[in-house]
C-alpha positions as CSV (number, residue, x, y, z in Angstrom):
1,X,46.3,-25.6,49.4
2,X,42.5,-25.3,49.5
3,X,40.6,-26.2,52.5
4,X,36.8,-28.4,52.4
5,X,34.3,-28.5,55.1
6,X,34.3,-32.6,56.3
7,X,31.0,-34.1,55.8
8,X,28.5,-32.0,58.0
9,X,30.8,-31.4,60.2
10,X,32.3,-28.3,61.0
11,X,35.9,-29.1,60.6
12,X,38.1,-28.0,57.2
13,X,40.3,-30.4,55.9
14,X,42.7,-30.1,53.2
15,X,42.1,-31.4,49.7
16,X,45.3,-33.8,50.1
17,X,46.0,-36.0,53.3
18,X,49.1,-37.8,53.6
19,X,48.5,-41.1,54.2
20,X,50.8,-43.8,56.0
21,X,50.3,-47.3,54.6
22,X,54.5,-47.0,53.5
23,X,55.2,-46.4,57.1
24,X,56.5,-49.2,58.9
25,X,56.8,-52.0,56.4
26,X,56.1,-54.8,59.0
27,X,55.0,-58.5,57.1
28,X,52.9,-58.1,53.4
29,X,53.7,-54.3,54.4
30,X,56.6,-54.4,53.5
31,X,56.0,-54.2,49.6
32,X,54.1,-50.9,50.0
33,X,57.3,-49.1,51.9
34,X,59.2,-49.2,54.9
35,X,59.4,-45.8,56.2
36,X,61.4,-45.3,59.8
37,X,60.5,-42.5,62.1
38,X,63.2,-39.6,60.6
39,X,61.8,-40.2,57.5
40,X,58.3,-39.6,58.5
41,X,59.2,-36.6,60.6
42,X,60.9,-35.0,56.9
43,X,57.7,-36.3,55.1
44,X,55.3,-34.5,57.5
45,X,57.6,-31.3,57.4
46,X,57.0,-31.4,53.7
47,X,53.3,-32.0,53.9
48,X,52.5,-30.0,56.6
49,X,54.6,-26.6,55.1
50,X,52.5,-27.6,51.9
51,X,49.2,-26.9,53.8
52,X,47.9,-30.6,54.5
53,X,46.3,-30.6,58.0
54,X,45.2,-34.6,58.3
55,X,47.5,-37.5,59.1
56,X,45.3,-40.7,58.1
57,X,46.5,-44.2,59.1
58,X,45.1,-47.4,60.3
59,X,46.1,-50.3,63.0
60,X,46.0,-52.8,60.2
61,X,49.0,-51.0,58.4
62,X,51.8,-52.9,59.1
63,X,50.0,-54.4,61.9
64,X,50.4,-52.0,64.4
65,X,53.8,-50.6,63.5
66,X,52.7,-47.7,61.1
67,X,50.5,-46.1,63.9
68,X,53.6,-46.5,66.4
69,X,55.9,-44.4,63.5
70,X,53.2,-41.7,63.1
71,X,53.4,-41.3,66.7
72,X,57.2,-41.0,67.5
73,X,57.2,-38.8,64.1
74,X,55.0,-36.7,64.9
75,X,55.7,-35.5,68.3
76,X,54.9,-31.8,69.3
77,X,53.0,-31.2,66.0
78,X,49.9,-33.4,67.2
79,X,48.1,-31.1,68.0
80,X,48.6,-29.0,64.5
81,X,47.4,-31.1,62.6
82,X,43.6,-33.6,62.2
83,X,45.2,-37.3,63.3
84,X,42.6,-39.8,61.6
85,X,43.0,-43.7,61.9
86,X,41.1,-46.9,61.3
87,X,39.7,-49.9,63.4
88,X,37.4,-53.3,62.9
89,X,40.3,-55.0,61.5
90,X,41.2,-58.9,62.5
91,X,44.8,-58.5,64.5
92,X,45.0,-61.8,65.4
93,X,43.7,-65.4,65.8
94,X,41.3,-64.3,68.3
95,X,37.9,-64.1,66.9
96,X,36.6,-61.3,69.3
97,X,39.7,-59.5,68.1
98,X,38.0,-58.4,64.7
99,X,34.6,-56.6,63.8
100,X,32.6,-53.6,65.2
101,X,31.7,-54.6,68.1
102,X,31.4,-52.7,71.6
103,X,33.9,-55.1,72.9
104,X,36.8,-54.9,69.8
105,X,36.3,-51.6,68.7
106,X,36.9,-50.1,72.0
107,X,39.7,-52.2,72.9
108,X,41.3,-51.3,69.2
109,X,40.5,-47.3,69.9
110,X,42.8,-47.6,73.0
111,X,45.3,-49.7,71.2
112,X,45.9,-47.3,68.5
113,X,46.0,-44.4,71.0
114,X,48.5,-45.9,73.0
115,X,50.6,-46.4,69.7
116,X,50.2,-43.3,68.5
117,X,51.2,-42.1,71.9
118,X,48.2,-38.9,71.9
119,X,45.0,-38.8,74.1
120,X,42.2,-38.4,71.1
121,X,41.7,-39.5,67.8
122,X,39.6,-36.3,65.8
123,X,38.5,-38.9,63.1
124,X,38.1,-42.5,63.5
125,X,36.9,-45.1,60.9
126,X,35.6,-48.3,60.7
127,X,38.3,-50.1,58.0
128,X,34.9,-52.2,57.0
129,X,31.3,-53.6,57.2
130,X,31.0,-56.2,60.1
131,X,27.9,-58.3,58.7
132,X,27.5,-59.9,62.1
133,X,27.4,-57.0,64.5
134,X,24.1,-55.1,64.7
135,X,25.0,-51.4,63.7
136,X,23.3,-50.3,66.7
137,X,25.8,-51.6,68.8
138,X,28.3,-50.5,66.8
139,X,27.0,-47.2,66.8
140,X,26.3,-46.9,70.5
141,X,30.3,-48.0,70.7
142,X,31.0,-45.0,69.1
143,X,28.9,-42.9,71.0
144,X,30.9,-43.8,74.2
145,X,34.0,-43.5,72.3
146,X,33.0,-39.7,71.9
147,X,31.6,-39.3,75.2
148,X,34.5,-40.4,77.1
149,X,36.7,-37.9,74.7
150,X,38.9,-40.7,73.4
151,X,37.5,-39.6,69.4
152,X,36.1,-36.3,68.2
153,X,34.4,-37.9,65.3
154,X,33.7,-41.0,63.3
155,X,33.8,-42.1,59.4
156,X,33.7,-45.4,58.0
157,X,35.9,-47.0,55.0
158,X,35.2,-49.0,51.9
159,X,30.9,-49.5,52.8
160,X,28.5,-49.9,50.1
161,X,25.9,-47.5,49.8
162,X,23.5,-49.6,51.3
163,X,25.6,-50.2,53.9
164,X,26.3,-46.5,54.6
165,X,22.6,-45.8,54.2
166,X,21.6,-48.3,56.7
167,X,24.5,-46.6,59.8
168,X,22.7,-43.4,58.4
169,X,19.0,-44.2,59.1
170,X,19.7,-46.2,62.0
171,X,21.3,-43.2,63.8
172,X,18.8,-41.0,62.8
173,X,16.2,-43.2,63.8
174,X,17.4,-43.7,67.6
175,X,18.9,-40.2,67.9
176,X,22.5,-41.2,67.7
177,X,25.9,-39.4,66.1
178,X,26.2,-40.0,62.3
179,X,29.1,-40.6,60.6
180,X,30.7,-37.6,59.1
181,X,32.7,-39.6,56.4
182,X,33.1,-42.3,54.1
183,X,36.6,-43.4,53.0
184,X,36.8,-45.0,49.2
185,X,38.6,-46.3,46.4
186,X,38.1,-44.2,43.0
187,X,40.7,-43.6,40.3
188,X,40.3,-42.2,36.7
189,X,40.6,-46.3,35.9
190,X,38.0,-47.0,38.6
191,X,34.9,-45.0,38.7
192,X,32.4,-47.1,40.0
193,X,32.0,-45.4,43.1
194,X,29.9,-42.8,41.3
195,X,26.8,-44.6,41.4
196,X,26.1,-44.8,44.6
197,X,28.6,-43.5,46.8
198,X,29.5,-40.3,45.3
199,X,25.5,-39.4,45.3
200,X,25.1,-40.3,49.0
201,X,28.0,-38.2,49.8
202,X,26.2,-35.6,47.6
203,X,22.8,-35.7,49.2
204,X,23.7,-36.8,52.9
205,X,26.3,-34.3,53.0
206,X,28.8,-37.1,54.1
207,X,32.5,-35.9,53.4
208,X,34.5,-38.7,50.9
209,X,38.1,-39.4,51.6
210,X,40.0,-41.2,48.7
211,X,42.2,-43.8,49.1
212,X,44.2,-44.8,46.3
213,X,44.0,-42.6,44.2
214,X,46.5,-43.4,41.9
215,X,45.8,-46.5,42.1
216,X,47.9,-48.1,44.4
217,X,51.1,-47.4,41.9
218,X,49.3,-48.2,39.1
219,X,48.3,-44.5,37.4
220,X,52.2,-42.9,38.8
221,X,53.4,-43.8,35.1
222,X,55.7,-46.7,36.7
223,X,53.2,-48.4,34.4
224,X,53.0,-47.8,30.6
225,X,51.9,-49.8,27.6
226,X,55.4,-51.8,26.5
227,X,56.7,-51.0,30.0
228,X,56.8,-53.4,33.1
229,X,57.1,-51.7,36.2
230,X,60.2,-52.4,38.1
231,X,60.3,-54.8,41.2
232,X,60.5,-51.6,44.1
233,X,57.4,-50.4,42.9
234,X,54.1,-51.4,44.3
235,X,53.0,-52.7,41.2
236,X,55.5,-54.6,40.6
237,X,56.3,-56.6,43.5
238,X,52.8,-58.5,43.2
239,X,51.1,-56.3,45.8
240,X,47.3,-57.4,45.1
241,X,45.4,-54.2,44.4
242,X,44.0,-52.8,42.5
243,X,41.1,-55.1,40.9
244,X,41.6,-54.0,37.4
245,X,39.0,-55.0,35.1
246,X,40.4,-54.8,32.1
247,X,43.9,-54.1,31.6
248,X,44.0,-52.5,28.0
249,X,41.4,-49.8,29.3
250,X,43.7,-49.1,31.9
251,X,46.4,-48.9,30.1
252,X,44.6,-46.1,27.6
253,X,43.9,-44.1,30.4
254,X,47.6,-44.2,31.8
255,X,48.2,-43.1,27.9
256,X,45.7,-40.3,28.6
257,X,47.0,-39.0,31.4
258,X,50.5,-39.1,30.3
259,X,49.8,-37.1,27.4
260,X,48.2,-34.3,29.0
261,X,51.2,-34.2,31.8
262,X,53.6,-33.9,28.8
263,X,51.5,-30.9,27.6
264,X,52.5,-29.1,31.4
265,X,55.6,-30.7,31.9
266,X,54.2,-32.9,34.5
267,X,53.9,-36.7,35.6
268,X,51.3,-38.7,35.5
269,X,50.4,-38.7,39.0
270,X,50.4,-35.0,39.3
271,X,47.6,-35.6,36.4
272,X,45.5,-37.9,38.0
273,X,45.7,-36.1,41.1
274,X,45.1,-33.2,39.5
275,X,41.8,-34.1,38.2
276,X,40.7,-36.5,40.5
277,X,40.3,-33.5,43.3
278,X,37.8,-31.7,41.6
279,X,35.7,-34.4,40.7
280,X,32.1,-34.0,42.4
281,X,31.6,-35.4,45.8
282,X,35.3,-35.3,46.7
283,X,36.9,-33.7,49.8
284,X,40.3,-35.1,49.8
285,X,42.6,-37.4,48.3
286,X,44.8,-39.1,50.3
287,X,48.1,-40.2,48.9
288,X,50.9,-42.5,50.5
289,X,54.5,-41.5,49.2
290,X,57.1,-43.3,50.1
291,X,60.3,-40.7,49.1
292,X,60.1,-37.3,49.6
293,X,60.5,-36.7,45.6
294,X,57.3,-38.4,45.3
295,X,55.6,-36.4,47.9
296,X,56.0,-33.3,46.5
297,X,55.1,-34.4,43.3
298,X,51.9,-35.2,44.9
299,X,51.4,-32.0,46.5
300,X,51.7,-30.0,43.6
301,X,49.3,-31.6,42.1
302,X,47.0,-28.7,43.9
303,X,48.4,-25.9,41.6
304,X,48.0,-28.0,38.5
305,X,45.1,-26.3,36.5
306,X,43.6,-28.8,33.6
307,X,41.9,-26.9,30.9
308,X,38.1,-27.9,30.1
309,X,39.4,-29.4,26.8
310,X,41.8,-31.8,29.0
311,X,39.5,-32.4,31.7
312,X,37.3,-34.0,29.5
313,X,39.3,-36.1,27.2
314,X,40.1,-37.8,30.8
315,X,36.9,-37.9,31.7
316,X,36.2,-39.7,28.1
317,X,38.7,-42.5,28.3
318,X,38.0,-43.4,31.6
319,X,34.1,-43.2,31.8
320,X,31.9,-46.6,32.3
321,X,29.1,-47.7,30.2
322,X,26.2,-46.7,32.8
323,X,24.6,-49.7,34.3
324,X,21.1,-50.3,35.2
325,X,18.7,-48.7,36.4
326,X,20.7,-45.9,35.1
327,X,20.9,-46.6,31.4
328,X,16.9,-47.5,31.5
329,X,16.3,-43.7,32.9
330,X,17.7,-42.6,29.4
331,X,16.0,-45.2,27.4
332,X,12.7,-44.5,29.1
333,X,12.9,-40.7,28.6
334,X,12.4,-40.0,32.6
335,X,12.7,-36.7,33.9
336,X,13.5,-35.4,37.2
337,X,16.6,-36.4,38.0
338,X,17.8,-36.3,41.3
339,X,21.0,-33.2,41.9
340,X,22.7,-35.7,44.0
341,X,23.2,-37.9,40.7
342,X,23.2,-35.5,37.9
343,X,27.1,-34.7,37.5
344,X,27.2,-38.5,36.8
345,X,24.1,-38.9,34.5
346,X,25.2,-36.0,32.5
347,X,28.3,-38.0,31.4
348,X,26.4,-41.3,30.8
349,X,24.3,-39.1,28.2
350,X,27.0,-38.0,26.5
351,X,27.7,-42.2,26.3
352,X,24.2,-42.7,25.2
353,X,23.7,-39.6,22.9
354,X,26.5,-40.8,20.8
355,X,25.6,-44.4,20.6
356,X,21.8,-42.9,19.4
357,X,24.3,-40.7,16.7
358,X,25.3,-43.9,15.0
């Protein structure tokens, strides 16, 4: 297991979390996994002999329930391991029970503590953007938050750019903390995230937690072309993500990756995995399993080395035609381009380059 500096923090993380959205399986949960305490406690024996040093959950994940499960599983090893979870989400009908305000997000930072039965949080994360709370307040939330030694730091989760620029400048400008992380969907199917999001993290030095990243059950192989995944899978039991664009693509790409797996004698998530953690901008992948056959499938996916050659035939079938202003910068002949963005533009030339060839 390899080890990243978070963000611009000073804390190392490992390059795979285990995530806990299969714990619990309260409600619409329930499709994702049910996993009971004694199962969690083997799961995080597994993980945590592997190297992984970050729990990540959420208080949305089976409303509650997961957080509770993470707690009672984890017991003396708590303070072993980095324990990250998420707030802003609605819990109930009560409209002040939702959002990043000073009033909910303080009231959902004790709540999960008390679940999680622990006295601080190391890395908590707004679960979205709240478009009616000034960020200031939000901000100054968090600042008490870390003051009163109930978190250690602060990320957010599924932001635009924008959005993540703006909670940047805005500390900056009023001498606040800054997030040190940005949580995010990106798969080999789904790349958009690189042109915006993987640059920020780039040039604000913001560390980039993946969620996802075989996309939700769809890039495990449980999906293949002429094969319907079966009704205890995630994709198959109508759970609705991911948003997938167009399904032949995707398909190619699970086609992709299961031919270079066949060429180590490995799946298709160990694939993805595999080359999804060295991608640029990324600190960690987090990955939900919900048997222990499947979490150390995961795992290894840190001693899988891709050649060159294979890394970019995946790269090939799953980039995007680059979208403006980005395709205009090659058109127009500019120069200068920024190192925060030149991993990415360097594979839209190769896109452009051979549509000039024909």
């Amino acid at each position: 297991m390899h080890y990243r500096q978070l963000g611009h923090s000073g804390l190392l993380v490992s390059e795979i979390i285990l995530g806990t959205v299969p714990f619990g399986g309260r409600a619409e949960f329930e499709k994702c996994g049910s996993v009971d305490v004694p199962q969690a406690k083997r799961m995080f024996d597994i993980a945590f002999d592997a190297g992984v040093n970050m729990i990540d959950t959420a208080d949305l994940y089976s409303h509650g329930l997961a957080e509770e499960v993470v707690g009672k599983a984890l017991g003396d090893k708590r303070h072993d391991i980095l324990l990250a979870t998420k707030g802003r989400s609605p819990m109930d009908n009560n409209p002040n029970n939702s959002g990043s305000s000073r009033y909910h997000l303080i009231r959902a930072c004790e709540a999960s503590l008390k679940r999680l039965g622990t006295d601080h949080i190391d890395l908590y994360q707004l679960h979205n953007w709240d478009g009616l709370t000034p960020i200031e307040e939000t901000l100054e939330a968090l600042r008490l938050l870390v003051g009163s030694g109930k978190i250690r730091y602060f990320g957010t989760s599924n932001f635009t750019a924008w959005q993540m620029m703006k909670t940047l400048g805005k500390a900056e400008l009023h001498g606040m903390l800054k997030p040190i992380t940005q949580q995010i969907y990106y798969t080999p199917e789904s790349r958009e995230a690189e042109y915006e999001l993987l640059p920020l993290a780039l040039d604000q030095s913001i560390g980039t937690l993946v969620w996802g990243p075989m996309g939700e059950g769809l890039l495990t192989g449980s999906t293949r072309r002429g094969h319907t995944p079966s009704a205890n899978t995630r994709q198959g039991s109508s759970w609705p993500e991911p948003y997938v664009h167009d399904q032949e693509r995707a398909l190619d790409i699970i086609e992709t990756l299961a031919a270079v797996g066949d060429e180590h004698g490995v799946s298709v998530a160990r694939t993805c995995l595999a080359w999804l953690k060295d991608r640029p901008g990324i600190t960690s992948l987090i990955v939900g399993a919900r048997t222990e056959e499947h979490l150390r499938d995961n795992l290894a996916a840190t001693e899988l080395k891709l050649t060159e050659e294979q890394r970019s035939r995946i790269e090939a079938v799953t980039r995007r035609q680059p979208l403006y202003p980005y395709w205009h910068r090659f058109t127009a002949g500019i120069d200068r381009f920024d190192p925060a963005e030149q991993p990415f533009l360097a594979e839209h030339q190769k896109t452009m380059d051979a549509r000039t060839d024909k």
